[in-house]
N, C-alpha and C positions, 0 to 999 in steps of 0.2 A: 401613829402616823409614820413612824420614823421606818416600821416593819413593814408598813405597804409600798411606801416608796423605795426601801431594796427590793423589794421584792418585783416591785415594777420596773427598777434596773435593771434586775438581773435575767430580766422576763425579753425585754427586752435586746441584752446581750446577747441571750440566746437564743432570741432569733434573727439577728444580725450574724454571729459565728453560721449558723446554721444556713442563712441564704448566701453567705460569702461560701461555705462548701459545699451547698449547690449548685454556685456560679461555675466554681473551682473543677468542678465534677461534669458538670455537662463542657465545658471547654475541654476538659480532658476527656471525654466521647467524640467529641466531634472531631476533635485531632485525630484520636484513633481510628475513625470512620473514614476520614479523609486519606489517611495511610491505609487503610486495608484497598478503599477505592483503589487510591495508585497502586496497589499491590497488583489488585487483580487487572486492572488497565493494563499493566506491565507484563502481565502473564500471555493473558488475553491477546495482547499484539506479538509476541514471543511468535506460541501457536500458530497466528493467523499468520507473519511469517515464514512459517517451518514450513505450513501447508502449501504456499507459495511458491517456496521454495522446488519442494519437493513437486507441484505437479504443471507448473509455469516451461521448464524446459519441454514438456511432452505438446505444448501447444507451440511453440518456438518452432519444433523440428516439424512440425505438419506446417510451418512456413516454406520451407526449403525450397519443394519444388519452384515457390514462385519469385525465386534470387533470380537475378540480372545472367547470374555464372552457372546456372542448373544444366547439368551432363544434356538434360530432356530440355526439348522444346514448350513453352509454356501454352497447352494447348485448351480446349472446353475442358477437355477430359480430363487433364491434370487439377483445372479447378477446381472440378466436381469432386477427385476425390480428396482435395482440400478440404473442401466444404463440407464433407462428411466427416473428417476429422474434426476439423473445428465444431462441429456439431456434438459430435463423443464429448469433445472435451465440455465444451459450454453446462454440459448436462451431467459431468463430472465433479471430483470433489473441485476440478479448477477455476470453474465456474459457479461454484456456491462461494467461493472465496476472495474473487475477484473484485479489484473494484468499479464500482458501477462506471465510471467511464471507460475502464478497460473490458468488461464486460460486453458494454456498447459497441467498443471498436473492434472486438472479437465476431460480436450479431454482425455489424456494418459487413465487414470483410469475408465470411459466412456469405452472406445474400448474394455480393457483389459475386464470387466467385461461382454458386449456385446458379445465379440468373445465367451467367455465362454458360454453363454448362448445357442450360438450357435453352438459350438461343445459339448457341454456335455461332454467336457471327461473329466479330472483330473483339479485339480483347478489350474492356472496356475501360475508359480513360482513366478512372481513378483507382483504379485498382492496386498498382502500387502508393499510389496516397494512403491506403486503407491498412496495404500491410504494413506501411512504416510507422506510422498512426499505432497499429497494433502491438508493434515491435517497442514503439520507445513505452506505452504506456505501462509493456509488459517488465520493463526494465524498471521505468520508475515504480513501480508496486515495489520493486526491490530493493531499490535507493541502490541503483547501480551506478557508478560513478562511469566516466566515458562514454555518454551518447552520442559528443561530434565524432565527425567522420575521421577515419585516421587519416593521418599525413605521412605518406611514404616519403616525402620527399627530406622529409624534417627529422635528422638523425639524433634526437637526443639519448642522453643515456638515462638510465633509471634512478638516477639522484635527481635529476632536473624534472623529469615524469611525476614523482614525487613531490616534490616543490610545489611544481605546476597543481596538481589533484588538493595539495593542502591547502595552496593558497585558491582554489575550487573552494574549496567548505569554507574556509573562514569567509568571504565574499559572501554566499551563501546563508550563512549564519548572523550575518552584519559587521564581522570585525572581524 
């Protein structure tokens, strides 16, 4: 009796050692899964940054024409060929990488300036709402700090600028 009962301790032992380094082993998978995750997350938004990066100014500048301060008058015709820009791009690598609101407000302002083109008549009301709309969403895809408007009249230096931007994020960030 005395050989079945070690033997049924030890039967037992070992499968106790043996589910404790299963536990032990799959927690140590799932941590690693969990880090390759963030790995590739962190890559993945890298990238989708870079592409941003890189093809976000080319939709910026087929804004131009329709600034307040444009050399040209803001006419159908200047619209339309906005609108064709923006269409380039929309169907470009910048618009496969955009984000769907920015995307949106890229179609909105497209249409609005297209319609126009196409009716010739008066220039229509929201149309600066559309590109500003477009402008700031195109900024935040980039976590571009400074969307309000600047203040000419407010001399500060660039230690204070500074300041001002940090104490930006921390607000921002909750502390």
């Amino acid at each position: 009796m005395g050989q079945v009962t070690t033997a049924l301790v030890s039967g037992v032992v070992a499968l106790l050692v043996a589910g404790g380094s299963a536990v032990l082993t799959l927690a140590q998978i799932r941590g690693e899964r969990r880090k390759w995750l963030a790995d590739i997350k962190a890559t993945w938004s890298l990238e989708l940054y870079k592409a941003r990066m890189a093809t976000y100014p080319e939709v910026h500048q087929a804004l131009a024409p329709l600034s307040h301060v444009s050399i040209d008058p803001i006419t159908p015709e200047v619209a339309g060929n906005v609108a064709i820009k923006l269409n380039g791009w929309i169907y470009s690598a910048g618009g496969l990488c955009a984000d769907a609101t920015t995307r949106g407000a890229v179609l909105r302002l497209r249409e609005c300036c297209r319609e126009w083109a196409e009716s010739g008549g008066a220039m229509p009301a929201n149309l600066y709402e559309w590109r500003n709309l477009t402008t700031t969403f195109l900024r935040r895809d980039l976590d571009v700090l400074g969307l309000d408007s600047y203040d000419f009249g407010q001399d500060s230096t660039l230690l204070a600028k500074l300041e001002q931007e940090l104490g930006s994020v921390s607000d921002r960030k909750g502390g």
